[in-house]
N, C-alpha and C positions, 0 to 999 in steps of 0.2 A: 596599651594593653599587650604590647610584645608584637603586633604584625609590623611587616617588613613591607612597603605597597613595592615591587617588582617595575607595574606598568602601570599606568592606567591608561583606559581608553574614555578619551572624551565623546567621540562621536566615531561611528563607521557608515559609509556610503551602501550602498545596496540599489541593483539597478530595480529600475521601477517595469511593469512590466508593458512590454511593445509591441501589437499589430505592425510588425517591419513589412508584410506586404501593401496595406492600410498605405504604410506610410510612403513605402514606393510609390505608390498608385497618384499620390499628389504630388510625389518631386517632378514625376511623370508629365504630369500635368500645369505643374510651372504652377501651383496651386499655393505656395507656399511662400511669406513675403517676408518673414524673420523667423530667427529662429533662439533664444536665448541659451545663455550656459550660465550657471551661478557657480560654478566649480569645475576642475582641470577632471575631476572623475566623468563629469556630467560628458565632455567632450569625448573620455576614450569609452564611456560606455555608450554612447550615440554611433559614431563610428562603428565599434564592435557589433551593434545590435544588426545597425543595417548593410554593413561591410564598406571596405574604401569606396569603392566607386560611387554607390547612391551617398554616400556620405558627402565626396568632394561632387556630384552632382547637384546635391542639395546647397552646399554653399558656393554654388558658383551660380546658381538663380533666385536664394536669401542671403536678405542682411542676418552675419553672424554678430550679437547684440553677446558683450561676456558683463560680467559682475566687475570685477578687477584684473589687476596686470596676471595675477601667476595664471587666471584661466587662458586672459590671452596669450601670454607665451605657447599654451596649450594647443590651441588652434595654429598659431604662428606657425609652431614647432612642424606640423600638418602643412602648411602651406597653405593657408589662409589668412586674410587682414579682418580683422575682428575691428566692430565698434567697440569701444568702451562706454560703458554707461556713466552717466553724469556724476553718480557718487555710488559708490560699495555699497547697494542697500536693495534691495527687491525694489522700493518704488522706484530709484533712479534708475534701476535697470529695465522696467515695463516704461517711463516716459520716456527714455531714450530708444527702448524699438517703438512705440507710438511715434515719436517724430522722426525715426529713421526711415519708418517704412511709408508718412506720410507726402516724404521728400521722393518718394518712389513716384507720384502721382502726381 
């Protein structure tokens, strides 16, 4: 019909929204035993929400549990060692912090 498609956008991120003192109050407290990322966003808006420090305090007393490689280069990139989950999929990424965080115990 004559349009030109320019761009398209398949998907955009948007942060979800955070109680960052909430969530101090349990890094605080060592309350915390994994923590997942399904995406390299999910990592700089975690960080961003609750600033470097509680962020590298948080994964230095949780397993960082990611989706796939580009999220973990994500973390890496931060200086953290990330789990990988068993396969790229929401399930293998909750059974992998289940037996990440079970191996904690």
């Amino acid at each position: 019909m004559g349009a030109k498609v320019v761009q398209v956008e398949a998907y955009r991120t948007e942060p979800a929204a955070l109680d960052a003192d909430e969530c101090r109050s349990w890094i605080d407290r060592g309350g915390i035993g994994a923590v997942t990322f399904a995406s390299p966003s999910a990592v700089i808006e975690l960080e961003q929400s609750l600033g470097k420090e509680s962020f590298d305090r948080l994964l230095r007393g949780a397993k960082a549990v990611v989706i796939g490689p580009t999220t973990a280069r994500e973390l890496v990139a931060r200086g953290h060692a990330p789990v990988l989950a068993e396969s790229a999929t929401l399930r293998g990424l909750a059974l992998t912090t289940f037996r990440s965080v079970q191996t904690r115990h």
